[in-house]
C-alpha positions as CSV (number, residue, x, y, z in Angstrom):
1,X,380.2,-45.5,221.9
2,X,382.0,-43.0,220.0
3,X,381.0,-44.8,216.7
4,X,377.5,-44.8,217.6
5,X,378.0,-40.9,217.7
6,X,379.8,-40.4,214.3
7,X,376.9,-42.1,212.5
8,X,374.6,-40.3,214.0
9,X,376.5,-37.0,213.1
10,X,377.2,-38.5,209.5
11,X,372.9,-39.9,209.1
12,X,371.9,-36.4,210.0
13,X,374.2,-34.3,207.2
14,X,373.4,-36.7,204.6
15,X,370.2,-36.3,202.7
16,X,368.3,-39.6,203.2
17,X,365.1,-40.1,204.8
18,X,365.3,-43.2,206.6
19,X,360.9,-43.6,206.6
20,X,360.9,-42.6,202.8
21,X,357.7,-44.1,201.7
22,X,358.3,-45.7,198.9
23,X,361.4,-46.3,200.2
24,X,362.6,-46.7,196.6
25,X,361.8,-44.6,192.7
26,X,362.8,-45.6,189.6
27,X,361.9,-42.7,187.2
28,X,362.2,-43.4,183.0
29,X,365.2,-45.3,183.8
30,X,367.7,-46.6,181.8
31,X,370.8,-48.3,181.7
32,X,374.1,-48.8,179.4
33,X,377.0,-51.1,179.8
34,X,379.4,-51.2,177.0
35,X,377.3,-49.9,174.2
36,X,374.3,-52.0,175.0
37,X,370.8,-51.2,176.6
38,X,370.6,-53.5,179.7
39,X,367.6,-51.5,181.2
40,X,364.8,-49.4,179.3
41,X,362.1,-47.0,180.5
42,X,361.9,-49.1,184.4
43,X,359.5,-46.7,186.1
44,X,358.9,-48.4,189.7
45,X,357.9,-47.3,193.0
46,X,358.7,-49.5,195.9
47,X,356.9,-49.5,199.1
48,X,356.9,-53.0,199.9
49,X,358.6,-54.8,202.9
50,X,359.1,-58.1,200.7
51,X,359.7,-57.9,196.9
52,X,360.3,-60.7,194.7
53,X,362.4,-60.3,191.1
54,X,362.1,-63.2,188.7
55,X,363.1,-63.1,184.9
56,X,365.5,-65.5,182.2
57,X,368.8,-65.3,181.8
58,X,369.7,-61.6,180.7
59,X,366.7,-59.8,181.6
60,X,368.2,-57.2,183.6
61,X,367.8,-58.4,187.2
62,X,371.1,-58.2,188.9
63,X,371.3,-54.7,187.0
64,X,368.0,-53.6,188.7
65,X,368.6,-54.6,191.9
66,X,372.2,-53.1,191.6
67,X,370.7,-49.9,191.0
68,X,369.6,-49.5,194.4
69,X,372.8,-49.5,196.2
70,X,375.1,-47.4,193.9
71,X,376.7,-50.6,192.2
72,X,375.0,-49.3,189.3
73,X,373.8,-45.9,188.2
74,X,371.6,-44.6,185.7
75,X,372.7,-43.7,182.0
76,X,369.1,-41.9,181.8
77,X,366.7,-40.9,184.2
78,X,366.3,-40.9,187.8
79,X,367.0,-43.5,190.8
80,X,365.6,-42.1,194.0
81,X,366.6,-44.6,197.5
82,X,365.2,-43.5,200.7
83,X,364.9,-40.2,199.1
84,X,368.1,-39.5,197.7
85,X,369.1,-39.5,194.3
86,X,372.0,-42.1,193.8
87,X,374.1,-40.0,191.3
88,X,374.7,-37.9,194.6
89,X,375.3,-40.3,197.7
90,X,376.5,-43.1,195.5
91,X,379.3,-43.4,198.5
92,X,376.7,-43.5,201.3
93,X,374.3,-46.0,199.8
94,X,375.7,-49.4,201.3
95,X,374.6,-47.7,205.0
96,X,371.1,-48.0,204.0
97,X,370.8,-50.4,201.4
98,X,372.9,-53.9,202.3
99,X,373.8,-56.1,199.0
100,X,374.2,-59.8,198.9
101,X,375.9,-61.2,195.6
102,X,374.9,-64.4,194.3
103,X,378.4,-65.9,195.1
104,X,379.7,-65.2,198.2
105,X,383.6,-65.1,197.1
106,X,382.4,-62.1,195.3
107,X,382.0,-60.7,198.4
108,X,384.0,-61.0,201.3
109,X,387.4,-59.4,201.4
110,X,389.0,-60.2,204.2
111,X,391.1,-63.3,205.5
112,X,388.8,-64.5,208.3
113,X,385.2,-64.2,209.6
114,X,385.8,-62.2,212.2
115,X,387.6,-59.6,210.2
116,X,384.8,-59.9,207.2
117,X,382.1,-59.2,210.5
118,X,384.0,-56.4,211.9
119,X,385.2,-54.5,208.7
120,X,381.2,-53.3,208.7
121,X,381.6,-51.8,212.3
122,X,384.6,-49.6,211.3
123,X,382.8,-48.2,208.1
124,X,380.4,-47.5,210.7
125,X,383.2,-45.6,212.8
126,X,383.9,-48.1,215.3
127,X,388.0,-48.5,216.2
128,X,389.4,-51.3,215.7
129,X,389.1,-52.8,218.8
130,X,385.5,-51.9,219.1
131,X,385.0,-53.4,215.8
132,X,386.5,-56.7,216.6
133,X,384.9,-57.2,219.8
134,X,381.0,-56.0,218.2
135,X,381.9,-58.5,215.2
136,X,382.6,-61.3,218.2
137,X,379.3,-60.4,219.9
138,X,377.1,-60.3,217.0
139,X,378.4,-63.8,215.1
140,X,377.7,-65.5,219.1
141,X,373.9,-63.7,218.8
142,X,373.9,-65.6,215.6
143,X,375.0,-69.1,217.0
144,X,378.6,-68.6,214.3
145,X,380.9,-67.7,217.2
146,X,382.8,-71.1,216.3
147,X,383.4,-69.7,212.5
148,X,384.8,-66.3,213.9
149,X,388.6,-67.3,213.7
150,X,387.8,-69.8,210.7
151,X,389.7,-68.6,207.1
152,X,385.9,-67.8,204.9
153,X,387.9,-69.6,202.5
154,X,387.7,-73.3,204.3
155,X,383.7,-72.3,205.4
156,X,381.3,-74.6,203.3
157,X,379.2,-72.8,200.3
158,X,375.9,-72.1,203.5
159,X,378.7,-71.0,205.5
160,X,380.1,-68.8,203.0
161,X,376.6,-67.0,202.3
162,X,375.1,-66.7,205.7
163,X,378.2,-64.9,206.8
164,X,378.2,-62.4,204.3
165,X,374.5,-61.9,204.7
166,X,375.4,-61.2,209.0
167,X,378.7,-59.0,207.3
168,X,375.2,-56.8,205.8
169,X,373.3,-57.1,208.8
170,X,376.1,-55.9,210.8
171,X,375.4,-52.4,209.4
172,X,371.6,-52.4,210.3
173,X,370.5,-51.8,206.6
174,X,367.3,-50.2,206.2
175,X,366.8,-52.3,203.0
176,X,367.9,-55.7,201.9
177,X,368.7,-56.8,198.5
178,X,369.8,-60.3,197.9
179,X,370.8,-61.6,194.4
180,X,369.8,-65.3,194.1
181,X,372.0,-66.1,197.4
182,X,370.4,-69.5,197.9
183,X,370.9,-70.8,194.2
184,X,374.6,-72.5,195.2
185,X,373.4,-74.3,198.3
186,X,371.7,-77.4,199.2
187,X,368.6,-78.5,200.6
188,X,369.7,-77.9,204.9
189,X,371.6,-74.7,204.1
190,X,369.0,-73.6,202.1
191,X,366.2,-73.8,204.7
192,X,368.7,-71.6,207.1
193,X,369.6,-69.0,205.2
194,X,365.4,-68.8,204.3
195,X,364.4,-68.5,208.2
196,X,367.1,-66.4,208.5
197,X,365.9,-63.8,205.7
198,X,362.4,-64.6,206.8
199,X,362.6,-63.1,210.4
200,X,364.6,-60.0,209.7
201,X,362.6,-56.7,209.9
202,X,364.1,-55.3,206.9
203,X,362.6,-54.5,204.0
204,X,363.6,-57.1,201.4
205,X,364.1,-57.8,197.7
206,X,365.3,-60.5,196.4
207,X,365.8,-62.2,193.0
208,X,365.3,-65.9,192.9
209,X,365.1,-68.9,190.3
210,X,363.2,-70.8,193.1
211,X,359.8,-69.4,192.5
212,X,358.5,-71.5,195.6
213,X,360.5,-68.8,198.0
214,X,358.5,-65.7,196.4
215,X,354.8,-67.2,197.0
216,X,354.2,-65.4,200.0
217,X,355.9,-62.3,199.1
218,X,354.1,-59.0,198.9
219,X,354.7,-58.2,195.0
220,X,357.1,-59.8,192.2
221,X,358.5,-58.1,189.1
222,X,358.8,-59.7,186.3
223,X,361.8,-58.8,184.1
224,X,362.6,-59.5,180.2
225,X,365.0,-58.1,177.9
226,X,365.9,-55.4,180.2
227,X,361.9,-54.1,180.5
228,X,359.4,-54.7,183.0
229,X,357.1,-57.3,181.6
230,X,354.4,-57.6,185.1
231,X,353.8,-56.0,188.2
232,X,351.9,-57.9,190.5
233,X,351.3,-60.2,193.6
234,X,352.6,-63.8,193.5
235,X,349.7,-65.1,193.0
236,X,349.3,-63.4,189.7
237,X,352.8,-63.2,188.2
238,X,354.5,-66.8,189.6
239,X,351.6,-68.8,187.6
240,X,352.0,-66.5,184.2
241,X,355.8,-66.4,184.3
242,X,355.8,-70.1,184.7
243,X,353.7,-70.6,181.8
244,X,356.0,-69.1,179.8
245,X,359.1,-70.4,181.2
246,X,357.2,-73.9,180.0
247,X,356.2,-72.2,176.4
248,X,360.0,-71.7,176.2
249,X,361.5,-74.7,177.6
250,X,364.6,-74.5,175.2
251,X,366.1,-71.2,177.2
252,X,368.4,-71.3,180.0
253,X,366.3,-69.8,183.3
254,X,369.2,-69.8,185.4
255,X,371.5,-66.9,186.3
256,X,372.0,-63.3,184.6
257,X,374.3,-61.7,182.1
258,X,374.0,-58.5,183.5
């Protein structure tokens, strides 16, 4: 298919290495917004198909993560994604790295599913009618071809998220990164969206307040006050971070200013 071609053509003159290992460096970086320090001296390299992010309100999660797809860029030193620097293929970055936002009426833009599904096919290259008849095919794959002429805005809250997670998938990612995308829905939806994120080969990092989600990752990172307080497995940083959620039971652990 002819969009299948200009990908192709577009993958090759870009700079990215698709089998960067680590897929991901973070070099003396930092971060401003509006005159205050929301990152400081984040020095990371990530090789790891599963990554967890935990931290307290403010502690610079969202603004990480956001580094990795162009949402954010550096004030000071280097962020380096499938080996590219993101100052120069800010553009290209959402081809390679997908981004889910904690609320998903952040994130779709168009009127129905179907349109939200196929919208990923054409920034691909696919025409239009290429686009809307891939966007068919891939929501019946994923058992939502009922939902494809359905406004997003009547889908339930699981609804709304695990069709902007497929409008990511969609684009075949190399890397996913989810902002807390389960921390709206209940118990049922919950579980779905978890299998779902669970059996994709991607590689995946995710912030969560749910600590229970993270245990079997392969690393967590542990944010506060815009640093990076511990760098670990699960097993090491889930215990110590809820210690000292419990040593500090008067602050808000829920969502992130930045």
């Amino acid at each position: 298919m002819a969009f299948f071609r200009k990908r192709q053509e577009n993958a090759q003159a870009s700079s990215f290495n698709p089998d960067a290992d680590p897929y991901a460096v973070l070099e003396n970086v930092g971060l401003e917004m509006t005159g205050h320090q929301v990152l400081q001296d984040i020095s990371l390299k990530l090789s790891e198909r599963r990554i967890g992010i935990v931290g307290l309100n403010g502690s610079g999660k969202s603004s990480l993560i956001r580094l990795l797809n162009g949402l954010r860029l550096p004030t000071s030193g280097d962020v380096r994604v499938f080996g590219a620097d993101t100052k120069t293929v800010q553009r290209d970055l959402p081809r390679y790295v997908g981004f889910v936002f904690q609320n998903p009426d952040h994130q779709a833009i168009f009127p129905t599913v179907e349109e939200e599904i196929a919208f990923g096919l054409t920034q691909l290259g696919a025409s239009k009618t290429e686009a809307v008849s891939g966007a068919r095919v891939f929501l019946e794959r994923h058992g939502c071809a009922h939902l494809g002429p359905k406004p997003f805005a009547d889908l339930s809250e699981g609804q709304k998220q695990l069709i902007c997670i497929l409008a990511v998938l969609v684009m075949k990612p190399k890397l996913l990164v989810l902002d807390e995308p389960m921390s709206s829905l209940d118990g049922l939806a919950t579980r779905r969206i978890q299998n779902l994120i669970a059996a994709l080969d991607q590689r995946i990092i995710m912030i969560s307040h749910d600590l229970s989600l993270l245990t079997s990752y392969d690393r967590v990172l542990w944010m506060e006050g815009g640093r990076l307080r511990m760098d670990g497995s699960p097993q090491d940083v889930l215990p110590a971070y809820e210690a000292d959620i419990s040593a500090r039971a008067d602050i808000p652990v829920d969502g992130d200013a930045f």
